[in-house]
Every structure is written in C-alpha cells, then in structure tokens.
FIBAVEX-714143 format. One record per atom (N, C-alpha, C): residue in three letters; z, y, x negated. Coordinates in steps of 0.05 Angstrom, whole numbers, plus 5000, padded with zeros to 4 digits. Layout:
# residues N
AlaZYX/...
//
This chain:
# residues 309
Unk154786206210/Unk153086176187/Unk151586436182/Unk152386626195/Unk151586986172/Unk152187086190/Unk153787126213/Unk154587446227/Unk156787586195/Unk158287466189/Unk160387566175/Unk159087386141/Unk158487536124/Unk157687456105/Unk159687626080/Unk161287426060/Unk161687486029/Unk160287646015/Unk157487616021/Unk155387695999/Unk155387946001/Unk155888165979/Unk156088445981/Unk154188635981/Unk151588455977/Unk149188645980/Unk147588566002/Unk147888506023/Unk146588416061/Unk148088436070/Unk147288486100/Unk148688576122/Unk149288206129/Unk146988036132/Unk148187776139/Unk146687526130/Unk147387356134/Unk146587116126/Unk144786846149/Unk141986796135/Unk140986686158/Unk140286336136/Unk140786176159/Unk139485956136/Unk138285716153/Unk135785726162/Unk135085716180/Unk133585346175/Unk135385196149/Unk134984966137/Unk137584976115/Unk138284716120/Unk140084646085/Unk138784426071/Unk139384556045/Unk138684356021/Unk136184446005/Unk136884315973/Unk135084485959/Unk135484315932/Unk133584265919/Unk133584185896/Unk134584315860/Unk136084305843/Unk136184455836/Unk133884545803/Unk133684675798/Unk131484845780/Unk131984925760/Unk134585075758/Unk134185195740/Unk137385235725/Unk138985285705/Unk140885395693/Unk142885495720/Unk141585685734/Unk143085825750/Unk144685595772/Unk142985415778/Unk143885205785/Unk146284975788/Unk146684985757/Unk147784805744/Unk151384785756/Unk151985025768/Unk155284945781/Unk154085075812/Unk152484935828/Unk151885125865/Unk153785105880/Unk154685335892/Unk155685275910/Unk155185165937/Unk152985205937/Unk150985085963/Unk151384805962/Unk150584665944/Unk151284385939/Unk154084225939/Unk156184455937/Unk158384375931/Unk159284305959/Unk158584565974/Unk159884596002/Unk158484386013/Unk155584396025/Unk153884236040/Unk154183976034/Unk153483936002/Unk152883616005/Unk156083435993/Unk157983535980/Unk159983425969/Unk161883535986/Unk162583725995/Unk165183746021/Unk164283696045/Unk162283866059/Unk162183696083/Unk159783526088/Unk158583406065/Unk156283186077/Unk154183206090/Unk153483506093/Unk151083596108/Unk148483446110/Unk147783506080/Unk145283406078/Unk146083346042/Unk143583156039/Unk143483076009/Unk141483245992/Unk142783375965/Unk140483515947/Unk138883365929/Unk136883395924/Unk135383295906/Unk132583385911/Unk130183295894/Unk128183215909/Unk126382975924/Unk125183005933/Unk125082765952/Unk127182775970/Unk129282915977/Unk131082845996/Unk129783066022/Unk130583006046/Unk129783036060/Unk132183316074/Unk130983586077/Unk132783866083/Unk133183786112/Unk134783966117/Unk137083856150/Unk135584206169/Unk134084186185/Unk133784446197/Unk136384496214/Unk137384716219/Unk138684856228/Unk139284836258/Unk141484856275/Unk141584826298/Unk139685066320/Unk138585066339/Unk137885276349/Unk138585486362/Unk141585516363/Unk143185686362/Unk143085916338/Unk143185756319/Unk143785916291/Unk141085946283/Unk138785906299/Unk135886046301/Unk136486166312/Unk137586316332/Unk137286536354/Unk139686756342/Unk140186676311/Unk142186906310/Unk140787156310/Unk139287216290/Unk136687406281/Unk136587566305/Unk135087366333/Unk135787506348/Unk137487826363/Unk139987726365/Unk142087846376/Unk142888106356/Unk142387996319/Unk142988196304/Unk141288366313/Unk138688366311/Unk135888536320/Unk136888796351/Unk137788636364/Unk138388726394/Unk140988946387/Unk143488896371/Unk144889086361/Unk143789266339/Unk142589146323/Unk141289416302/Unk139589596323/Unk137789496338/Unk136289646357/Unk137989856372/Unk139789746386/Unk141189926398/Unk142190166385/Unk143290096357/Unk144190306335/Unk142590476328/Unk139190386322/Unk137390506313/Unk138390526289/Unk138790216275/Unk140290186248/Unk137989956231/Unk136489986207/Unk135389736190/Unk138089576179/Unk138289336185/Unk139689206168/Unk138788956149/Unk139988726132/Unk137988616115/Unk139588326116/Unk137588166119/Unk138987916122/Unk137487756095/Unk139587586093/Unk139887356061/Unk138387166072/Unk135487026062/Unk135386816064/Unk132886686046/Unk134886436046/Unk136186296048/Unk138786286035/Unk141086286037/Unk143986236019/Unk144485916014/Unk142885706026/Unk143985476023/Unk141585316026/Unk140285466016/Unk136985306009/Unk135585485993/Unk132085506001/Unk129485615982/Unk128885626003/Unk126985866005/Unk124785896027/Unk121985846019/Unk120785765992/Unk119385695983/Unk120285395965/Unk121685215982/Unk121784905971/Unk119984785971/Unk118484625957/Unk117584425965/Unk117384185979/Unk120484105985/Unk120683936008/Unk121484086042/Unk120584266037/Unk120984376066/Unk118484346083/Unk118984266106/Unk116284226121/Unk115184476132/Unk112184586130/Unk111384836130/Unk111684966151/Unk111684806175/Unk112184886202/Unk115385076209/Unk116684816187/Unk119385126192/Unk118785356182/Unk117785316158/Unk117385676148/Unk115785896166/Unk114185746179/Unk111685806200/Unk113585896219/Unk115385796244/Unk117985826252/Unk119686086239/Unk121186096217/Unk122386246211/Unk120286486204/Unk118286536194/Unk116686736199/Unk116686906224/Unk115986776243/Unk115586876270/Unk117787006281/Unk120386816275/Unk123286956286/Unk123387286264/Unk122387206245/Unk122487456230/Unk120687676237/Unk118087656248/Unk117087876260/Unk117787916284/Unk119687796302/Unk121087826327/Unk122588006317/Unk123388116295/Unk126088216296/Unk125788476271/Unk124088646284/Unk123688956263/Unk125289086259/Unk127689016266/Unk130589226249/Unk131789106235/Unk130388856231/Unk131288706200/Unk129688686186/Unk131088696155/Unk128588636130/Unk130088396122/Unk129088196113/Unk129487916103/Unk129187856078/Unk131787826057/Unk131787846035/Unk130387466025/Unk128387556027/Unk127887146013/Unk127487175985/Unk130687165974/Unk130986955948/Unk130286765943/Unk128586705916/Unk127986435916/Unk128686405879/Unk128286145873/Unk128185995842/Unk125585985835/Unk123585925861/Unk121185815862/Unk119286065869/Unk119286265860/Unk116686525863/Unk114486465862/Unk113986225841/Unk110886165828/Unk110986015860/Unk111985945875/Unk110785775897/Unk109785945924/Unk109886175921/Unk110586475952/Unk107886395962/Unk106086515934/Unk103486625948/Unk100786285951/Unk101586105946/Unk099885845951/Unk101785735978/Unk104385785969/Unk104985656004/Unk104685876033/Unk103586106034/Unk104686256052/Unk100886246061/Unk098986276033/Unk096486216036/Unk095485926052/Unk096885756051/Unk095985496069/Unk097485566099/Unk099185626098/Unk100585636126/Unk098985816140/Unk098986096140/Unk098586336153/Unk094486516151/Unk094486336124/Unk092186526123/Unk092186786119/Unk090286926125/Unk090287276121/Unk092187476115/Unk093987376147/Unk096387576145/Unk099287306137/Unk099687356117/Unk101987176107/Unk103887236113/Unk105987436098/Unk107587516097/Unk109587626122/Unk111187746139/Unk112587866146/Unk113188086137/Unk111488346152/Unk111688546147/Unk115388746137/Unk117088546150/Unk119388666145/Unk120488416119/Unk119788376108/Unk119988156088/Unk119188266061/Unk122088256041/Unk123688306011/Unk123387985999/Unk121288105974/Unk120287775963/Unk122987825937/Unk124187675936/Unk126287655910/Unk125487445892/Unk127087415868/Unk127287195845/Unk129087255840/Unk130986945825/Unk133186935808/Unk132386925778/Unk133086995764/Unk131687065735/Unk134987055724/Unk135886945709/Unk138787015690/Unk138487055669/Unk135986905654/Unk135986995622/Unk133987065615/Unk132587195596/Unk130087245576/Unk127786975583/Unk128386795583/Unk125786575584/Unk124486545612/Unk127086615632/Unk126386665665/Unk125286815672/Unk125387085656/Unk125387365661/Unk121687305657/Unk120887185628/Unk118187215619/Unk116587035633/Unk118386875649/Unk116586615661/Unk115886725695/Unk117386905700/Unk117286875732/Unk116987155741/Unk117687375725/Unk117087655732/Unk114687745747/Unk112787615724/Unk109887735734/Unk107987515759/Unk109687275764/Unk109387155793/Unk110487285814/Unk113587425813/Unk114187605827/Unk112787815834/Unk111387955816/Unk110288175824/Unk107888145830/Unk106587965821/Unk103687875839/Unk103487795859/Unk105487665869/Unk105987595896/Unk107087785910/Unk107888025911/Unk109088265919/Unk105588455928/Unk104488415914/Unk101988565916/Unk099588415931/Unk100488155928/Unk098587945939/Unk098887905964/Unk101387945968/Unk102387796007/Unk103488026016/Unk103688376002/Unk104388606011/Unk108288626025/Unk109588526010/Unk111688566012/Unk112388846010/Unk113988856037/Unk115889186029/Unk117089196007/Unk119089075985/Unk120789085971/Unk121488835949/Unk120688905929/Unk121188565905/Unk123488705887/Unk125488485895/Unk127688505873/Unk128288235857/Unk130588255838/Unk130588085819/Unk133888015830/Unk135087745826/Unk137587695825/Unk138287585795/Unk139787765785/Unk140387695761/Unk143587535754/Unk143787375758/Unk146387225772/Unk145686925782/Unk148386735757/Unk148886895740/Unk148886905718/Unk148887185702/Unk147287275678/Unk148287115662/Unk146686965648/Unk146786835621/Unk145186855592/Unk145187085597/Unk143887165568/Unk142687445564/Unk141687615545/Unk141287855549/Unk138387825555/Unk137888175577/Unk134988075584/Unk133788345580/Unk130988445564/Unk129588695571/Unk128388725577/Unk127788855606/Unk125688805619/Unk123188995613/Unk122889065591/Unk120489225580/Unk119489445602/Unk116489395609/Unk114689505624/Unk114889485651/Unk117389215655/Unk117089145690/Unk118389255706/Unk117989315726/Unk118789365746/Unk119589295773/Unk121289195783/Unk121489075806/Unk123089385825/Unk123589295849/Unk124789515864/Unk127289545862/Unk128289265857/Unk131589285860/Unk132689105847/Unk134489225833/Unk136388945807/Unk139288885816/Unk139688585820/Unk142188575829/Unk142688365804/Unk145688425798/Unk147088395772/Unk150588225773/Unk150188065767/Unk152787905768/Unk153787615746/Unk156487655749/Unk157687455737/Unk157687105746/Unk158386915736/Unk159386675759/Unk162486635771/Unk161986585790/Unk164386545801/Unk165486245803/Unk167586085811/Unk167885755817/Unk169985635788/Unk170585425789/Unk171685275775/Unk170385245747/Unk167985105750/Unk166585125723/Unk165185435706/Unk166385735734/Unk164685925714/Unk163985905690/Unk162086125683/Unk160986045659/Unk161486385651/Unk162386465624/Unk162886745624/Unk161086995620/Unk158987205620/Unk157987475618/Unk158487605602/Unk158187635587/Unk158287845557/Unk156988105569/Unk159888235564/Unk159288555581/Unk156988755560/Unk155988675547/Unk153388795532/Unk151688735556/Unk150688415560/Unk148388385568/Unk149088585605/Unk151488645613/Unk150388795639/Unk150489115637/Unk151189205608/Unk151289495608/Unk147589535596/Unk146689275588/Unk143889385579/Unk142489335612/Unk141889215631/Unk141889245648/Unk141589485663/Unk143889505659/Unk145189855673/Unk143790075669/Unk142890045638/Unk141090305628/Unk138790265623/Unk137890075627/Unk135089935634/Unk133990065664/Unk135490055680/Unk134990115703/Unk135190415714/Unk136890455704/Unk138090845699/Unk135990935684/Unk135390885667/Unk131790965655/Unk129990975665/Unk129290745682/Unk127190645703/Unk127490775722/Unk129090875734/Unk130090985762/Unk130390725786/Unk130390445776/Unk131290315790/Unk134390265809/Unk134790215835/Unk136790225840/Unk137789905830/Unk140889905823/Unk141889675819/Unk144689635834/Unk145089445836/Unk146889315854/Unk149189075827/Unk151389115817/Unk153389025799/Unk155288835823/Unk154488645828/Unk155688415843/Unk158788465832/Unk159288305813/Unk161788215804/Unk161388095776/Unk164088125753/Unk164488005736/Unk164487665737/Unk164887595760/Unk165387295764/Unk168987205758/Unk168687055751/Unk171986885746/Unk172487015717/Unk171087165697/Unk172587235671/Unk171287545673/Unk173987735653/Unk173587915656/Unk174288025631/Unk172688255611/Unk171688355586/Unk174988375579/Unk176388295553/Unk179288305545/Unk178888415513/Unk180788665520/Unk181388775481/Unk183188545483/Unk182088445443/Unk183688245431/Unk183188245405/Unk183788265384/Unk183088235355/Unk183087965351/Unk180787965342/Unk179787615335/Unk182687525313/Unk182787205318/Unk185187185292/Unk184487125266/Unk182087155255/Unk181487085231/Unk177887145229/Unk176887185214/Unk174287145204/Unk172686935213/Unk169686955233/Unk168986705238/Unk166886655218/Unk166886845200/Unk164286745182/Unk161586795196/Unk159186805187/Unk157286925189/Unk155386635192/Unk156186485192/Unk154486295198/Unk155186125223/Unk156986255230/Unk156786105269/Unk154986125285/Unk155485825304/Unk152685775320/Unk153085805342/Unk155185715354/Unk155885755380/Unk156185925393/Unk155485845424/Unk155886115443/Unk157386175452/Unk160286045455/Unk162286105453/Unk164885955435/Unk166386095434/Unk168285905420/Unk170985935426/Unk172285815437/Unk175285765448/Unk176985965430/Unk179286055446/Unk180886215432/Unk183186175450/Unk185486265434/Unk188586265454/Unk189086565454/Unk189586685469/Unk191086955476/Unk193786965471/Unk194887105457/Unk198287115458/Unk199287045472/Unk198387125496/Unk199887095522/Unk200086895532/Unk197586725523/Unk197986405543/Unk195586405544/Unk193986625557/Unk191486545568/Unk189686455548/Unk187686275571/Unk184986195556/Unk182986435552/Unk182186455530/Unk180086665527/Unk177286485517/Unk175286605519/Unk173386525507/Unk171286775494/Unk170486765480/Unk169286975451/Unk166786835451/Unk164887045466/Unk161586985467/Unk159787165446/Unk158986885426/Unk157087055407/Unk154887105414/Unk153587365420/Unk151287375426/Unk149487495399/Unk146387265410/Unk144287285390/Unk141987495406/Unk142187755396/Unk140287915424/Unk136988005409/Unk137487945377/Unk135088005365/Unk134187805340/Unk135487495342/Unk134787345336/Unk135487355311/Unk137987455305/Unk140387465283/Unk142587335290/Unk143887095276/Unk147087175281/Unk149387365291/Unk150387395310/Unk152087625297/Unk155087475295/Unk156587645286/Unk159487495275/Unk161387725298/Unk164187625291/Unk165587805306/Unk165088115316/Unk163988185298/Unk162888465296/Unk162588505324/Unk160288355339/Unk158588465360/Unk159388105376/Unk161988085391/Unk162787815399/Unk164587995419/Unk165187945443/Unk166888065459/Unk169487815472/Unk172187835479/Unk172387695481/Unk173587625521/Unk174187485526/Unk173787465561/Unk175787315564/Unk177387315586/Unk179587265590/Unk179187195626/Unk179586915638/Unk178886885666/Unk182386955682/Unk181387115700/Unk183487175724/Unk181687145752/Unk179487035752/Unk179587035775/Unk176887265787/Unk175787245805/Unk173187425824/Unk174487595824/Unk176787595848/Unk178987805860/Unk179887935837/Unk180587905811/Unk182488095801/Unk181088235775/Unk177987965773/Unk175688125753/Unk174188285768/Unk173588405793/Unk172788575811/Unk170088565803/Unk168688915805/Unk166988915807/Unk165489275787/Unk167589295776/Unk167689555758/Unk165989535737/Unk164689625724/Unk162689665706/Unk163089975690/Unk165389875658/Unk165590135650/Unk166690315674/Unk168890315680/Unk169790485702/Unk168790625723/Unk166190485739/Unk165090505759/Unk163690345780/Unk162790365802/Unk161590105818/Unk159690185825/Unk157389955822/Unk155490025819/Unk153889885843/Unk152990035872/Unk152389975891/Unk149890065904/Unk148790055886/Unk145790215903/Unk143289985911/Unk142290145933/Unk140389965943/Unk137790075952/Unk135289995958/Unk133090115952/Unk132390265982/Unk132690465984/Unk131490675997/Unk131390486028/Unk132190696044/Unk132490526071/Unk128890606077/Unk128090366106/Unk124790396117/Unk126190416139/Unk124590486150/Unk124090516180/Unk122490226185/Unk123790126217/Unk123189886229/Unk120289826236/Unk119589576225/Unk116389596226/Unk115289506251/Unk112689506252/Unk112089556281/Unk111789186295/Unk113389156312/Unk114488816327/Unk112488706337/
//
C-alpha cells in the first residue's frame, strides 16, 4: 500500500485509514471507492460510516522508507492519504494525532496531505495538538478542479499554510473540469490532470494550456499528470452548431468509428460555438500520455533539506 506507487508526482503512498465521504465533483467516478468499498469490501463510504484504520505493519512503512532515504541522504515525499482525507470528519482524532507523530519520526520525508476538506486543517489540527500543530515536514494540499473550487477553498489553503506553518501548499487540479484563473494566488505547486476510468469525463486542452502559462508567469512549478482516458483530436466539425448551444459537450462520430466528444467551453460567460470547441477522442491513459503541446511537464518545488526529528 505505497512502497511502489502509480502516482507520478511522490515517491510513495501512505494511507494510514480507508474511507472517505465524497464532496465534491471530483468525486463523482473515485477510485478509492471503487477499489475499497465495491471490489474488495474494505470499508463502507459515506458519512456517518465508520473509516477502517490501517494494519500496523503498513504504519511502520514510513518507517523503513525514512531509514533508506536516510541512508541515501535523499528527501523523498509521501501521498497521503490516496484512499481517504486527512482532514475527515469521521476520522477519530487520535489517528491523525498517531499519524502526525509517525510523521515527525521520519525527517527525510515530506508528507503530501491532500485533502477536499482544507476549510477543516486549521480547527482540526487546533483541537488535537495545540501550539505546535502541524508536522514540520508536512505539504498542506487542496483539490480545486474548477473556478467555484478555486474561489471557495484557495484562500483556506493559504491561511492554513501560514497558520499551521507548512513547508509547501499546493493545489491538485485533477480532474480539471472547467477553466480556472488563478489571479493574484499563489500556491507553491500546481499539479494538473485529466480523468482517468470507465466513466472519464473529458479536459478541454485550453483549460490546461491556461494553466501552463498561468504558472510560467508566476514562476510556479507545475506538474501535467495526464490527459486522462481522452486525448485533444483534429476533426472538422460536420456541420454548423449554431450559436445558441448549451451544452458541455455534445456527441460526435469520427470517421473512423471512434467516439469523440466536442467540449463547448464558456470561459467568459459567452457562448462560444465551434469556433473555440475542441474535439477529444478516448484511447485510453497509456496512449493519451502525458504531453502538453509537445512537451512534459514535470517540475516540482525546490528540494529542503530534512527537518530537524
């Protein structure tokens, strides 16, 4: 459960509880849920349901990574949670209290805690810990995918970054469903991606090239996950959709066979018509990669030195 992790931006994966309620859009196809509670029965999602803590083995991984980074005299960055929130509300505080501590055991890791729930960091970490909250080697993140996320949870992110003294606040933008500008803000690090799974949902390659230069402006580093399951396709629309379409996407056939889908995007609260409509064609994670405009985009925020254990 994280020596060997998928995820292309951490070294590994810690999940030191399963189960999680879901929140938000981003939500709406999890894989967490899929795996845990519908293939193998782990634990049940909802709220009010009761999260499954972790075996204590797979507490003591942190450990052993710590003991090899050390030896290397290497920082590496561990994911957590991938199959929960570290700021849930049905988590009992004592684990977080727990997983804190294993986290200041272990100064050659920084601990990426993603959450849905940011507005929850700095009132839960304040009842638990008091004074010193946080985990000095501890990266406060948010998932943010569209414009309404972005305006609702940014500036919880970053107050809580200043409030509980996190080394590092990034944003997970994934996956992206809508165009986003992040004006004045600033986070440390933007990670950028498509969906992946059966039900993906498709990325209109505008909304990750504004992104891109959003951040290239800013001097932020960004991190381009993946297109997900569809990937940007030249196609000449077959007819005129008219100027009064509503939809966000609208079904199309490809010559070829394939399903395409043609995402209208509204980025300034106009219509637009084919003009400014791209159209997407799914092959798949593996074969929509990870290219952006003919390059990959892998950067990550400035290595630290191991903080003091």
């Amino acid at each position: 459960m994280g020596e060997k992790t998928g995820i292309e931006w951490t070294d590994h994966t810690w999940n030191p509880w399963l189960g999680c309620t879901e929140v938000s859009p981003a939500c709406d196809f999890c894989y967490a849920r899929t795996m845990m509670q519908d293939r193998y029965k782990r634990v049940t999602w909802g709220a009010g349901e009761d999260r499954k803590r972790t075996s204590p083995a797979n507490w003591r991984e942190p450990l052993r990574w710590q003991a090899k980074a050390a030896a290397r005299g290497s920082i590496e960055t561990v994911f957590t949670l991938s199959l929960g929130d570290i700021w849930d509300n049905e988590v009992d505080p004592i684990w977080r209290r727990d997983a804190f501590a294993v986290m200041e055991a272990t100064p050659n890791l920084i601990y990426l805690l993603l959450s849905k729930r940011i507005g929850n960091a700095e009132r839960m970490c304040d009842v638990m810990r008091g004074e010193r909250c946080l985990p000095p080697n501890a990266a406060l993140g948010s998932t943010m995918i569209n414009q309404p996320e972005w305006d609702r949870d940014f500036l919880k992110l970053k107050w809580a970054k200043e409030r509980l003294g996190a080394r590092v606040s990034f944003v997970s933008i994934e996956p992206m469903q809508g165009p986003i500008n992040m004006r004045d803000d600033r986070p440390d690090w933007v990670i950028v991606g498509g969906e992946s799974g059966p039900n993906a949902r498709p990325m209109h390659p505008d909304w990750a090239r504004s992104i891109r230069d959003q951040c290239a402006a800013a001097g932020i580093p960004l991190f381009f996950k993946q297109w997900g399951e569809w990937e940007p396709h030249r196609v000449q629309p077959g007819g005129d959709l008219g100027g009064d379409v509503r939809a966000d996407r609208v079904r199309c056939v490809h010559p070829s066979g394939r399903d395409c889908v043609q995402i209208l995007v509204d980025t300034h609260g106009a219509r637009q018509t084919e003009k400014g409509s791209r159209y997407m064609r799914r092959v798949g994670k593996k074969a929509a990669g990870a290219m952006l405009d003919g390059r990959e985009w892998r950067q990550f925020p400035a290595p630290r030195q191991p903080t003091d254990g």
